[in-house]
Backbone and ligand atoms as CSV (ligand in chain L), in Angstrom:
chain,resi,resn,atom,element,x,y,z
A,1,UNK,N,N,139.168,70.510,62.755
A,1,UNK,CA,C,139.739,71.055,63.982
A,1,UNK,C,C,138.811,72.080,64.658
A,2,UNK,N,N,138.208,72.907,64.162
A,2,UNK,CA,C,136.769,73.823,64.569
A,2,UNK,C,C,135.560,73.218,64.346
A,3,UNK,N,N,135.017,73.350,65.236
A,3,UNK,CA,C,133.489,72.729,65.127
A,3,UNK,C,C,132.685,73.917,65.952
A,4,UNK,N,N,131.253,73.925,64.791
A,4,UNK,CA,C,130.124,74.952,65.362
A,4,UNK,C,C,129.374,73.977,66.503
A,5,UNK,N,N,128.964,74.279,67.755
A,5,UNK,CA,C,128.219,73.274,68.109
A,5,UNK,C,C,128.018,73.176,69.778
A,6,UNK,N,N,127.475,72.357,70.645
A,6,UNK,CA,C,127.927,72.441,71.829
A,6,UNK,C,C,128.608,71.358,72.193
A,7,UNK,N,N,129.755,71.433,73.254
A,7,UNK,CA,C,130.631,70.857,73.500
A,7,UNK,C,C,129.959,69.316,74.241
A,8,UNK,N,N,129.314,69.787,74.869
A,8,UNK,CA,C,128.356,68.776,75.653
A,8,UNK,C,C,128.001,67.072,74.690
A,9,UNK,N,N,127.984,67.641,73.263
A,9,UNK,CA,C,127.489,66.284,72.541
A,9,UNK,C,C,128.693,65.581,72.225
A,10,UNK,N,N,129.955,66.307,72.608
A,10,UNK,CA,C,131.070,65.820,71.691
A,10,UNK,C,C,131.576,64.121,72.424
A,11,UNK,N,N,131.654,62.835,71.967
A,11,UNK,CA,C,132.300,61.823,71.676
A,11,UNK,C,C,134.136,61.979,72.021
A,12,UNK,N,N,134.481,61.795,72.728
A,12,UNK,CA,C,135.867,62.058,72.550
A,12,UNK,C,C,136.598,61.532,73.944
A,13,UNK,N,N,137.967,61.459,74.222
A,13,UNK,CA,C,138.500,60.978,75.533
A,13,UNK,C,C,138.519,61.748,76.615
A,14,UNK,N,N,138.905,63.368,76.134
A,14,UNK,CA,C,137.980,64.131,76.999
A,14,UNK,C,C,137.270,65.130,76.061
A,15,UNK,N,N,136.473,66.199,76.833
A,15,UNK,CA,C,136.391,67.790,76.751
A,15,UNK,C,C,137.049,68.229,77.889
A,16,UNK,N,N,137.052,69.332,77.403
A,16,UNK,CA,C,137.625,70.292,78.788
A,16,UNK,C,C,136.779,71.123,79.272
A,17,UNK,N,N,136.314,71.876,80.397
A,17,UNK,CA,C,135.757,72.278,81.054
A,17,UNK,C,C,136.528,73.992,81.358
A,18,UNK,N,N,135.986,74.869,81.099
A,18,UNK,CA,C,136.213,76.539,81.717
A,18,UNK,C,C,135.934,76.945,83.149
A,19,UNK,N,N,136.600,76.189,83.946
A,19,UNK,CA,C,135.711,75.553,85.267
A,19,UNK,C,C,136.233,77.221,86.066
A,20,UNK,N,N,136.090,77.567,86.952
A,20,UNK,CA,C,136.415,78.191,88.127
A,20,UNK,C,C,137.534,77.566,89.076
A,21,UNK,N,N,138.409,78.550,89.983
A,21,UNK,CA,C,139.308,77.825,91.119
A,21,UNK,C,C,137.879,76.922,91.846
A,22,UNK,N,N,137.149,77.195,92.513
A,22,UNK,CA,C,136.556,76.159,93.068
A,22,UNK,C,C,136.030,74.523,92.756
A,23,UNK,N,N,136.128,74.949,90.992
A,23,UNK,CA,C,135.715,73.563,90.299
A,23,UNK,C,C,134.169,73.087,90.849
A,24,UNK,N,N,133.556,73.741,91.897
A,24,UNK,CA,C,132.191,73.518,91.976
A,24,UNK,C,C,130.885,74.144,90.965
A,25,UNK,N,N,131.695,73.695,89.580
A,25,UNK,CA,C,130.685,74.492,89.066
A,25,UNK,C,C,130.025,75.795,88.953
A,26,UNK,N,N,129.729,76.517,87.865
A,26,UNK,CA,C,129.446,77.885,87.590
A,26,UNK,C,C,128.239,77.782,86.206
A,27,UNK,N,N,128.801,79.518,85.657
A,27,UNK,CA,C,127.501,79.614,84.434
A,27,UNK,C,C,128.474,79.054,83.414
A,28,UNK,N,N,127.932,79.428,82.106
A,28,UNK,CA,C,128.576,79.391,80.852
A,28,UNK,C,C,129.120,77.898,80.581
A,29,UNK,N,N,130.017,77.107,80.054
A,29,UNK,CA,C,129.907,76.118,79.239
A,29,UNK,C,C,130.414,75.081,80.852
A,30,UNK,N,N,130.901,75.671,81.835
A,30,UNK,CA,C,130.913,74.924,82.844
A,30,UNK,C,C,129.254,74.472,83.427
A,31,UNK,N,N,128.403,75.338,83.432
A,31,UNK,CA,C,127.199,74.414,84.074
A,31,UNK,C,C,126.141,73.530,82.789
A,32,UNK,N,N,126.951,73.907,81.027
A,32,UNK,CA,C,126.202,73.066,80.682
A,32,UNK,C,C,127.252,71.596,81.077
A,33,UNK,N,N,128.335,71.149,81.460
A,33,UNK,CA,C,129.405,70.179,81.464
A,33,UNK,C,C,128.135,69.567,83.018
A,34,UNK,N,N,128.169,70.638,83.955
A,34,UNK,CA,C,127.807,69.993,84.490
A,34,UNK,C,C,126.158,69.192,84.927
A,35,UNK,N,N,125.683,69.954,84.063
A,35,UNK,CA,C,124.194,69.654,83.413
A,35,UNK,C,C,124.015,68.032,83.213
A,36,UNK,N,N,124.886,68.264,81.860
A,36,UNK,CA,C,124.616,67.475,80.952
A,36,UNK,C,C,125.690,65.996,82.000
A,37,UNK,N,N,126.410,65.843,82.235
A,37,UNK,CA,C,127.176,65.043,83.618
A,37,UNK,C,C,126.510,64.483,84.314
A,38,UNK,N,N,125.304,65.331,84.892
A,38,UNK,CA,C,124.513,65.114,86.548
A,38,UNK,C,C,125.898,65.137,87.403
A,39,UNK,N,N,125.008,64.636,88.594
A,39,UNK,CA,C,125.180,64.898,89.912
A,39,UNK,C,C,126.588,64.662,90.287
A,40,UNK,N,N,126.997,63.492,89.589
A,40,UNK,CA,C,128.292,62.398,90.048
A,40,UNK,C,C,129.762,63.185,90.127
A,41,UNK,N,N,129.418,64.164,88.498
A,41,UNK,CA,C,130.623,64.660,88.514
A,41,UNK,C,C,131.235,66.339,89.579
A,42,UNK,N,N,129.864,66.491,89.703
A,42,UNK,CA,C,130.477,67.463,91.102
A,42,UNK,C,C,130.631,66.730,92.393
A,43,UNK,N,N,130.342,65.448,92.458
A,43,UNK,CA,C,130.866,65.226,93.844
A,43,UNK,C,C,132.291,64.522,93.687
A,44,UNK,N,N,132.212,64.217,92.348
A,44,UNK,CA,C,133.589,63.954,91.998
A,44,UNK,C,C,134.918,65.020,92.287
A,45,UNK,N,N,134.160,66.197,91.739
A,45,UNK,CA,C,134.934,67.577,92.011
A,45,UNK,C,C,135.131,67.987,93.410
A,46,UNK,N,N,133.929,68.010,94.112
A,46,UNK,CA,C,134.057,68.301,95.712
A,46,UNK,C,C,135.841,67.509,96.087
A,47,UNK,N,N,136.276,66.300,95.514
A,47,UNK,CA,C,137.274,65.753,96.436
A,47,UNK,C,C,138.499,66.141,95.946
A,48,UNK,N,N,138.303,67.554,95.142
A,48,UNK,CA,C,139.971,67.658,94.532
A,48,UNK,C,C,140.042,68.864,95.196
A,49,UNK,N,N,139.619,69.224,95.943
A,49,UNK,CA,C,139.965,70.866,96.930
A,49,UNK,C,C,140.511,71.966,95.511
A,50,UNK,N,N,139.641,71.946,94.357
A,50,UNK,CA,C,139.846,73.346,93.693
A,50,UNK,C,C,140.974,73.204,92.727
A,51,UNK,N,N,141.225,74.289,92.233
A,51,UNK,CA,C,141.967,73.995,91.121
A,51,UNK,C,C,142.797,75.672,90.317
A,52,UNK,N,N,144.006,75.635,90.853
A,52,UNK,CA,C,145.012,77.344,90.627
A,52,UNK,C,C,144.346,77.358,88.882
A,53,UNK,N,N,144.514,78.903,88.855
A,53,UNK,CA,C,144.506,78.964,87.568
A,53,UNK,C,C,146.010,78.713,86.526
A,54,UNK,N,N,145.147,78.486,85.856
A,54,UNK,CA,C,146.518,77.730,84.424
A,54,UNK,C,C,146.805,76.528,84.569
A,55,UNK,N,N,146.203,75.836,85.666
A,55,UNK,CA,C,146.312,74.282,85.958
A,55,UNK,C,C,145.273,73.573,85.357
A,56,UNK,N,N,145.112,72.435,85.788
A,56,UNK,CA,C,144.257,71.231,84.676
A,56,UNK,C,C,143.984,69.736,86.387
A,57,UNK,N,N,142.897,69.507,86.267
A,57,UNK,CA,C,142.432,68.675,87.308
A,57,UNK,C,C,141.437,67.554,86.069
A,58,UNK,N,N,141.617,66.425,86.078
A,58,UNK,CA,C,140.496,65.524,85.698
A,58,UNK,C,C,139.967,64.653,86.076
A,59,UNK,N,N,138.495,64.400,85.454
A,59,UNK,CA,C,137.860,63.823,86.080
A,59,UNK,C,C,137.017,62.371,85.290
A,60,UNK,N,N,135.942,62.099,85.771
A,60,UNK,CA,C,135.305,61.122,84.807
A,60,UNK,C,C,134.346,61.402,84.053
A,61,UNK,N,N,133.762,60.967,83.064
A,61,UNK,CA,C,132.772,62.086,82.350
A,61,UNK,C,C,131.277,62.043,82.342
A,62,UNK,N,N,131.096,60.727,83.470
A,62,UNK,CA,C,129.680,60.266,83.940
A,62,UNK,C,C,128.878,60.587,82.743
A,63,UNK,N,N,127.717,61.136,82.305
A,63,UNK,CA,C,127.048,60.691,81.770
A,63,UNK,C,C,126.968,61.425,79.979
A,64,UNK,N,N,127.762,62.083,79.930
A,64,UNK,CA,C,128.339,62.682,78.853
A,64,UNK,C,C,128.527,61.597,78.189
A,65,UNK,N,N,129.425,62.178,76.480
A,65,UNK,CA,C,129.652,61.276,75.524
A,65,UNK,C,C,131.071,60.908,75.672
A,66,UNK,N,N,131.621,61.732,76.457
A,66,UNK,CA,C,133.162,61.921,76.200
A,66,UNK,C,C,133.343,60.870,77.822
A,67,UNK,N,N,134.874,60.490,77.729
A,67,UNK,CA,C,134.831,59.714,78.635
A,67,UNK,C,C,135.565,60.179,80.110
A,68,UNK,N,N,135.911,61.688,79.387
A,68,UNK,CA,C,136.939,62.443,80.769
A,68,UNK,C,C,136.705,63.762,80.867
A,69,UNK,N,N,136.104,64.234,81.683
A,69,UNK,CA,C,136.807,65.920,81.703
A,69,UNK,C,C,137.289,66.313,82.228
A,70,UNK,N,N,138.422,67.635,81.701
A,70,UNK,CA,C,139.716,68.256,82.021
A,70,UNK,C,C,139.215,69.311,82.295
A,71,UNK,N,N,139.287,69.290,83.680
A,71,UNK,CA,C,138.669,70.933,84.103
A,71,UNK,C,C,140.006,71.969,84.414
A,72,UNK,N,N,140.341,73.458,83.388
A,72,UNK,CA,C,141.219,73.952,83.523
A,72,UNK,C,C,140.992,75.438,83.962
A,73,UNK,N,N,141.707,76.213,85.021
A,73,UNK,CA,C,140.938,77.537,85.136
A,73,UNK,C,C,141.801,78.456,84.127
A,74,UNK,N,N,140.740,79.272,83.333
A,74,UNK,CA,C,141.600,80.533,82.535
A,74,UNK,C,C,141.625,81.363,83.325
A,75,UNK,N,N,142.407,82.325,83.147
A,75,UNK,CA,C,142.240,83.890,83.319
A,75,UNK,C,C,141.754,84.682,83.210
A,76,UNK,N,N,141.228,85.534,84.470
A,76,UNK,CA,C,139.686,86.557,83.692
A,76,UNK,C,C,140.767,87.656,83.204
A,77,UNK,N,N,140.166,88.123,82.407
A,77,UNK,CA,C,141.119,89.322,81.721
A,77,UNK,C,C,140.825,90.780,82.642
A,78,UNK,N,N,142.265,91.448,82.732
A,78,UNK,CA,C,142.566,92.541,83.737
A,78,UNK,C,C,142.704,93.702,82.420
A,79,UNK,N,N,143.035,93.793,81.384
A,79,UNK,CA,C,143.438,94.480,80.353
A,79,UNK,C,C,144.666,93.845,79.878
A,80,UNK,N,N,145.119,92.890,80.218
A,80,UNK,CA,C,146.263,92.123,79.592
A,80,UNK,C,C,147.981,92.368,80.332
A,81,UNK,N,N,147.802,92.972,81.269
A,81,UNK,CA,C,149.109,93.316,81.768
A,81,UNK,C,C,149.300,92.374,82.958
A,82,UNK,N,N,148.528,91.640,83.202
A,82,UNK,CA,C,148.501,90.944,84.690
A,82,UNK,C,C,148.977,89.932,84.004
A,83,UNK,N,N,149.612,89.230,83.334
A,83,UNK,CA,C,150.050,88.255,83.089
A,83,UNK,C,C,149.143,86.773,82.262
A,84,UNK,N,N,147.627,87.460,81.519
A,84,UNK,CA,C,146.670,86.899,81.572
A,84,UNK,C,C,147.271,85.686,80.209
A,85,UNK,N,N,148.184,86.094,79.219
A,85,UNK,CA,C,148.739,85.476,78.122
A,85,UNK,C,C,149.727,84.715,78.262
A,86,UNK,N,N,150.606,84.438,79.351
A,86,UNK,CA,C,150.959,83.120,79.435
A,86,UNK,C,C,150.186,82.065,80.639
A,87,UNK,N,N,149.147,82.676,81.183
A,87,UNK,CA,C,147.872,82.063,81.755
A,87,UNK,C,C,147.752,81.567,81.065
A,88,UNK,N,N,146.778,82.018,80.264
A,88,UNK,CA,C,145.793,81.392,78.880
A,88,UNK,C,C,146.814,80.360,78.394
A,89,UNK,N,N,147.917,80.118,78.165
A,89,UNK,CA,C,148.900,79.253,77.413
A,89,UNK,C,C,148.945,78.286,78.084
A,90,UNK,N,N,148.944,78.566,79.602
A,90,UNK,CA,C,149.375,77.095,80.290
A,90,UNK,C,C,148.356,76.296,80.539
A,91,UNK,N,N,147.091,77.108,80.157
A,91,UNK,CA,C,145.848,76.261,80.587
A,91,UNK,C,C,146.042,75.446,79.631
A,92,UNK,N,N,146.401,75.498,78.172
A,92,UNK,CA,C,146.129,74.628,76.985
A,92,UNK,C,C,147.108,73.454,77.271
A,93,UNK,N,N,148.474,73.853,77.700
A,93,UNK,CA,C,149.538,72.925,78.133
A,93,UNK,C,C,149.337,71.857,79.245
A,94,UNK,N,N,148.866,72.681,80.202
A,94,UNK,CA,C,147.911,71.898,81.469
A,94,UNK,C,C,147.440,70.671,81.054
A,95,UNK,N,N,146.188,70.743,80.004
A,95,UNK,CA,C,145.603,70.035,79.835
A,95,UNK,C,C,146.187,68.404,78.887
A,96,UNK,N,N,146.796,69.303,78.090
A,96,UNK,CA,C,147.858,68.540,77.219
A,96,UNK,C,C,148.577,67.112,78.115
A,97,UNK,N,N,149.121,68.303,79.409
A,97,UNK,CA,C,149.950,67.144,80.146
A,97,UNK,C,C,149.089,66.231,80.952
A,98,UNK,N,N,147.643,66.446,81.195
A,98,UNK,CA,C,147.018,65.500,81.964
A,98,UNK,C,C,146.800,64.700,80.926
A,99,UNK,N,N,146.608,64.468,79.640
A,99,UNK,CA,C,145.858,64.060,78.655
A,99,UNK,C,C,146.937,62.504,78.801
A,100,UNK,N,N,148.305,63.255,78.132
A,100,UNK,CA,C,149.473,62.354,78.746
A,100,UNK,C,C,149.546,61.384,79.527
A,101,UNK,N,N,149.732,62.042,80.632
A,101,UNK,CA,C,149.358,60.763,81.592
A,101,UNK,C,C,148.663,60.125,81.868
A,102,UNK,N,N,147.016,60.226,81.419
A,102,UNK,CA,C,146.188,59.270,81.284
A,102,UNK,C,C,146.330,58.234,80.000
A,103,UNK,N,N,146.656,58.605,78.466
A,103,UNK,CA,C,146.958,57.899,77.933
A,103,UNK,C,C,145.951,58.592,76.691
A,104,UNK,N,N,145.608,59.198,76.886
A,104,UNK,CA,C,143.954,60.103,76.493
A,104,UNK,C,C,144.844,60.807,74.879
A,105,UNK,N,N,144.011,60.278,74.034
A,105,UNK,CA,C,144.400,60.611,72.464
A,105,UNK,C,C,143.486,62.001,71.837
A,106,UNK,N,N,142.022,61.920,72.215
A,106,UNK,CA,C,141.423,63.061,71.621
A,106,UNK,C,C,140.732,64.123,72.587
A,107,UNK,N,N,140.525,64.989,72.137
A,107,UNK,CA,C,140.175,66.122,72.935
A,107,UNK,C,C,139.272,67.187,72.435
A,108,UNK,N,N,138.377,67.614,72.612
A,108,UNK,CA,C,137.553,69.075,72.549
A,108,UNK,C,C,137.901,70.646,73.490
A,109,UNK,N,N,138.317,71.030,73.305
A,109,UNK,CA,C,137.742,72.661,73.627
A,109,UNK,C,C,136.823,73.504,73.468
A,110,UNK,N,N,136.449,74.042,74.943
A,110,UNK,CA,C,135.952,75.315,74.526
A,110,UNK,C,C,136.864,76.394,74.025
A,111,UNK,N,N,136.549,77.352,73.685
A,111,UNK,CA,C,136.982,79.109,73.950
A,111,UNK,C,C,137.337,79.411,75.333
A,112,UNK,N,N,138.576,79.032,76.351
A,112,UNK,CA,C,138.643,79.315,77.320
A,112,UNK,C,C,138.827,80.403,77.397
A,113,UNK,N,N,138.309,81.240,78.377
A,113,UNK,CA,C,138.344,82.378,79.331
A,113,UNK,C,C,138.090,84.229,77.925
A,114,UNK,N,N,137.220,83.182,77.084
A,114,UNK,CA,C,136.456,84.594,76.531
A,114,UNK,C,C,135.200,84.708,76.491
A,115,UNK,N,N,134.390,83.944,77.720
A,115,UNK,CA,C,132.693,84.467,77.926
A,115,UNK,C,C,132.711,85.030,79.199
A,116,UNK,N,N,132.590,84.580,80.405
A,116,UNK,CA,C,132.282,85.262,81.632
A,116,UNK,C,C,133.633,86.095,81.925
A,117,UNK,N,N,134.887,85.435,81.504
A,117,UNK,CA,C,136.476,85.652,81.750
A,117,UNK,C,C,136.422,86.918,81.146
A,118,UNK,N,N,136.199,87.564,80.033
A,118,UNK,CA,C,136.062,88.520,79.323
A,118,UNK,C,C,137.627,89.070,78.647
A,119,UNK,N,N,138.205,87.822,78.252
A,119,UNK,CA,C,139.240,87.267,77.464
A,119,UNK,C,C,139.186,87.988,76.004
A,120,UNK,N,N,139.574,88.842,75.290
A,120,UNK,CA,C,139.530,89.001,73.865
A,120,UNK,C,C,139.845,88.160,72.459
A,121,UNK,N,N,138.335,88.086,72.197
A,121,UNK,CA,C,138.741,86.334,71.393
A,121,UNK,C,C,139.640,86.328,70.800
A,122,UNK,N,N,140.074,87.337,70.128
A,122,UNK,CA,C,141.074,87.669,68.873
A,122,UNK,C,C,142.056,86.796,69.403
A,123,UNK,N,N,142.928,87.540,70.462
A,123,UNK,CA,C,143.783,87.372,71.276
A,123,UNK,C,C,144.361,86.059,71.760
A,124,UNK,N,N,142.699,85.435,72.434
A,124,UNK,CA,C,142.817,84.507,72.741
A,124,UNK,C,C,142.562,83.110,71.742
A,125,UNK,N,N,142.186,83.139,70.347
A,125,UNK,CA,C,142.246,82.438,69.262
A,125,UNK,C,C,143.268,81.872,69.348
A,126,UNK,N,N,144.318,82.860,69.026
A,126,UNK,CA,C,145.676,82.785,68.823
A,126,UNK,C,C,146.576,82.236,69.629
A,127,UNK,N,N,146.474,82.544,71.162
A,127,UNK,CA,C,146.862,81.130,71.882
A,127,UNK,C,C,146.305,80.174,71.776
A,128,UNK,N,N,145.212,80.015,71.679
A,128,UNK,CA,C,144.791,78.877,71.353
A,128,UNK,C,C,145.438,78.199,70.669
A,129,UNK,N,N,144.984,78.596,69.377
A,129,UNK,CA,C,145.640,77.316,68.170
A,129,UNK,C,C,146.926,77.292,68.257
A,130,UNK,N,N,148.011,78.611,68.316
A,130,UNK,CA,C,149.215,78.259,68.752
A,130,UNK,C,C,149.473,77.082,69.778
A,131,UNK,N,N,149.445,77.118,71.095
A,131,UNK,CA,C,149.411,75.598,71.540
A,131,UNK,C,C,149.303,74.490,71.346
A,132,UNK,N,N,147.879,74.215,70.483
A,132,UNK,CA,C,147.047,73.367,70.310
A,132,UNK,C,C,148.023,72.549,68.444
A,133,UNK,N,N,148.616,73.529,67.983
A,133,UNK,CA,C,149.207,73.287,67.137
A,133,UNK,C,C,151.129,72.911,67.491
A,134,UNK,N,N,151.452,73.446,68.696
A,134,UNK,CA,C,152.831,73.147,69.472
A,134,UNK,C,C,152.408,72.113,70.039
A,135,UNK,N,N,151.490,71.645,70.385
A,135,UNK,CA,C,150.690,69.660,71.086
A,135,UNK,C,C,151.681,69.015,70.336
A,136,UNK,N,N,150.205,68.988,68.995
A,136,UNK,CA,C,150.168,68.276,67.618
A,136,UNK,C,C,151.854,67.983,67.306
A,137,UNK,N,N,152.707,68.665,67.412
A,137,UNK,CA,C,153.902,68.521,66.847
A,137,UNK,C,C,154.538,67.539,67.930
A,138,UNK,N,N,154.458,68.389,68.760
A,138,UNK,CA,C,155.454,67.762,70.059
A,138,UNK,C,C,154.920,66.293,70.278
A,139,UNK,N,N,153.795,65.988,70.461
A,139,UNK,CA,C,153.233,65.137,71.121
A,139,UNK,C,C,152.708,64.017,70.554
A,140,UNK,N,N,153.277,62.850,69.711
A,140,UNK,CA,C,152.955,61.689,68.957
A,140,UNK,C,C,151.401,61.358,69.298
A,141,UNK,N,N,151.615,61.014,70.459
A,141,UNK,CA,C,150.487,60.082,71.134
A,141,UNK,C,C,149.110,60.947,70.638
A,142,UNK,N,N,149.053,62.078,70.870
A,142,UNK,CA,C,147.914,63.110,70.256
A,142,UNK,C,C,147.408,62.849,68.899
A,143,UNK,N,N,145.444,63.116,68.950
A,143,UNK,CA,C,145.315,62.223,67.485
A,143,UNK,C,C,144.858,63.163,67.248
A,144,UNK,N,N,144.052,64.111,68.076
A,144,UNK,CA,C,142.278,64.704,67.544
A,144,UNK,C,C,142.688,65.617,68.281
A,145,UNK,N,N,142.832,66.880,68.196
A,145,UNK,CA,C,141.972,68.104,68.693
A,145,UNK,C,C,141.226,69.087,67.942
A,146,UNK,N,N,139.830,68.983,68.675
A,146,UNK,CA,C,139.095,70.040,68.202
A,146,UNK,C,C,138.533,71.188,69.165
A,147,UNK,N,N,138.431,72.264,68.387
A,147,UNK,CA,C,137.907,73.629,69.637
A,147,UNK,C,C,136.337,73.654,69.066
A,148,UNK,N,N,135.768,73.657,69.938
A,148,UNK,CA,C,134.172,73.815,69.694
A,148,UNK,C,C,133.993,74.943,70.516
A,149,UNK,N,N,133.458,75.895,69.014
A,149,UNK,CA,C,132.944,77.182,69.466
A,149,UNK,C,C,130.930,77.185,69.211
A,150,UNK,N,N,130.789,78.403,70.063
A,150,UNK,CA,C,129.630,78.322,70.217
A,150,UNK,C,C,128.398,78.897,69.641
A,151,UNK,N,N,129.323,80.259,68.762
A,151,UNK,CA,C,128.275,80.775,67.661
A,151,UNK,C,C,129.180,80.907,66.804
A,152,UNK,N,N,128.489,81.044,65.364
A,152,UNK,CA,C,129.047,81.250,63.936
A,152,UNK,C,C,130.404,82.465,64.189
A,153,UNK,N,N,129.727,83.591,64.996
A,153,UNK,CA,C,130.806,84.603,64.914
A,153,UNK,C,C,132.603,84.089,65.755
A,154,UNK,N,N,131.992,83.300,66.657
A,154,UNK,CA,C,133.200,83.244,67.607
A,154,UNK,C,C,133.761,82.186,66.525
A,155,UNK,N,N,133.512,81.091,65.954
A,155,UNK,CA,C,133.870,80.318,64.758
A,155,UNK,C,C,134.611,81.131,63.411
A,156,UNK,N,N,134.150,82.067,63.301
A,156,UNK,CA,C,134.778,83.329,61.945
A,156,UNK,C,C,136.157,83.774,62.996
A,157,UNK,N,N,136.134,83.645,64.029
A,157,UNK,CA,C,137.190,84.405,64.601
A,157,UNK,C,C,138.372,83.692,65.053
A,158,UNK,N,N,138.025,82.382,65.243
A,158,UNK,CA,C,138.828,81.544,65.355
A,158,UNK,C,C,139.480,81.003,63.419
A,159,UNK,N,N,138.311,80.905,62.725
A,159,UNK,CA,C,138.905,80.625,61.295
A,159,UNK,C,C,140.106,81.311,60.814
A,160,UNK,N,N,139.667,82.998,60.840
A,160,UNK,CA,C,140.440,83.976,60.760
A,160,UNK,C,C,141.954,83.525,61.478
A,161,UNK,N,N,142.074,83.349,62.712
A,161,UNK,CA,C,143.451,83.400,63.298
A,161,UNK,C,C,143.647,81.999,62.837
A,162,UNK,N,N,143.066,81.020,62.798
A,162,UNK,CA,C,143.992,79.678,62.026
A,162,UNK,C,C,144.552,79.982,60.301
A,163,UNK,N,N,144.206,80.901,59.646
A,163,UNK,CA,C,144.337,80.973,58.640
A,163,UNK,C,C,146.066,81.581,58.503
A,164,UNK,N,N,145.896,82.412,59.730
A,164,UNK,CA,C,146.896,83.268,60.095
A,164,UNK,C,C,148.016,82.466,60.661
A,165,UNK,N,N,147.770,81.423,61.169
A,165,UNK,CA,C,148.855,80.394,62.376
A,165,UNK,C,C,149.916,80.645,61.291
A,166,UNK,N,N,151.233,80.811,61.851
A,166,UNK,CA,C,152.791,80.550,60.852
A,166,UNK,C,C,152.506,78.883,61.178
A,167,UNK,N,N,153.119,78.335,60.003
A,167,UNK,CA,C,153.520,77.055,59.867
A,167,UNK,C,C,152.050,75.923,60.079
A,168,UNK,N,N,151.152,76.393,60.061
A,168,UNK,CA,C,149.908,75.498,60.380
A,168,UNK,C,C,149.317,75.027,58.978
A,169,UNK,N,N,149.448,75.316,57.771
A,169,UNK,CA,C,148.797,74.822,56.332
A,169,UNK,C,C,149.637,73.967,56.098
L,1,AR6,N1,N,129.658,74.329,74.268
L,1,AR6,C1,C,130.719,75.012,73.781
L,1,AR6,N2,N,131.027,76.275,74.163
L,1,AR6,C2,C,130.214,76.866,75.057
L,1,AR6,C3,C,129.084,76.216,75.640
L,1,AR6,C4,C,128.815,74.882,75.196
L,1,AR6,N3,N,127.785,74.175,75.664
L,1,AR6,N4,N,128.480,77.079,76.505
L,1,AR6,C5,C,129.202,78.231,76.479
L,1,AR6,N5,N,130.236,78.108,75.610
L,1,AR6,P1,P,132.512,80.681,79.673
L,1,AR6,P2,P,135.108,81.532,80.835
L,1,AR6,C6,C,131.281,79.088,75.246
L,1,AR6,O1,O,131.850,81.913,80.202
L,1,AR6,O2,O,135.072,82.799,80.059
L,1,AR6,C7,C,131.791,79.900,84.492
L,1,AR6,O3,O,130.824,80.440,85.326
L,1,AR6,C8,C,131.011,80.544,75.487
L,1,AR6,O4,O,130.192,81.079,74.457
L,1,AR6,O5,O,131.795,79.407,79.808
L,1,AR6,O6,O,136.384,80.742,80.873
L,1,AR6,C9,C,132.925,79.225,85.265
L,1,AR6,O7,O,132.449,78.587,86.430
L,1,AR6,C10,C,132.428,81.112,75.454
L,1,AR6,O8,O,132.834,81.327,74.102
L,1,AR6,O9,O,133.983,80.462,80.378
L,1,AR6,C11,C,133.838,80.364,85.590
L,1,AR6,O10,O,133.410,81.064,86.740
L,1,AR6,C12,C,133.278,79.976,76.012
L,1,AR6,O11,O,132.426,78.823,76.042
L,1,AR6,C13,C,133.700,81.263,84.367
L,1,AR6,O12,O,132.433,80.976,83.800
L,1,AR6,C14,C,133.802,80.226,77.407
L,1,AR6,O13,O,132.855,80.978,78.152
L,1,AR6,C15,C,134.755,80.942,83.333
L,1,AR6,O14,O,134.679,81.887,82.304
């Protein structure tokens, strides 16, 4: 379910993308998505006029391994009172429900909205896998999710809070 690594190599029905409201691409694991993509998939993006945060927009995965990406916006973090924690929740749900309706069984994550967002991983671990583990239950059709983090430490931090999940062993 954790993987050290970049998201970019991952095989799967989608990844998801830490995209921005504009969805035209940015820094951090959004411009390697769109790197590693080329050209196709931002003009793909140009035709969805943007994307609210906590929502989920997808697309095709042009030249990637994966065959879809779910571009979802997180929440940049305010100090946590702006409502940034059931943000962060619906982005995971967001994505969940596009996955759905495409028919889409496996999935990758990043660490949404704890690099440029300045999200507290701890924090945001923990929604994480909480969700990602409320999917898994709810959701038959769901086979695979994995979160691909990007260094050893952000990986110890995510281990840590799965160890911690109630009801996840
Ligand atoms: N594979 C996996 N994870 C990665 C990769 C990669 N190739 N590259 C970076 N990460 P960020 P945000 C990790 O900043 O905080 C963009 O400019 C990274 O180490 O990409 O949601 C968008 O356009 C961190 O743990 O996304 C938005 O403007 C995690 O991905 C803004 O950044 C998320 O960091 C979104 O900020």
């Amino acid at each position: 379910m954790l993987w050290l690594g970049d998201i970019t190599t991952v095989a799967a029905d989608a990844i998801v993308n830490a995209a921005n409201e504009s969805l035209l691409g940015g820094g951090g694991v959004d411009g390697a998505i769109h790197r590693a993509a080329g050209a196709e998939l931002l003009e793909e993006c140009r035709t969805l006029g943007g994307c609210p945060t906590g929502e989920a927009r997808i697309t095709r995965g042009y030249r990637l391994p994966a065959r879809h990406v779910i571009h979802t916006v997180g929440p940049r973090w305010h100090g946590g009172g702006q409502g940034e924690a059931a943000l962060l929740a619906r982005c995971y749900q967001s994505v969940f429900a596009r996955m759905e309706e495409h028919g889409l069984r496996t999935v990758a994550f990043p660490s949404i909205s704890t690099g440029v967002y300045g999200y507290p991983i701890e924090q945001a671990s923990r929604i994480a896998l909480r969700e990602i583990h409320a999917a898994l239950e709810r959701r038959p059709a769901l086979e695979k999710v994995t979160v691909v983090l990007f260094s050893p430490g952000d990986l110890q931090v995510y281990q840590r809070a799965l160890a911690e999940l109630p009801g996840a062993q």
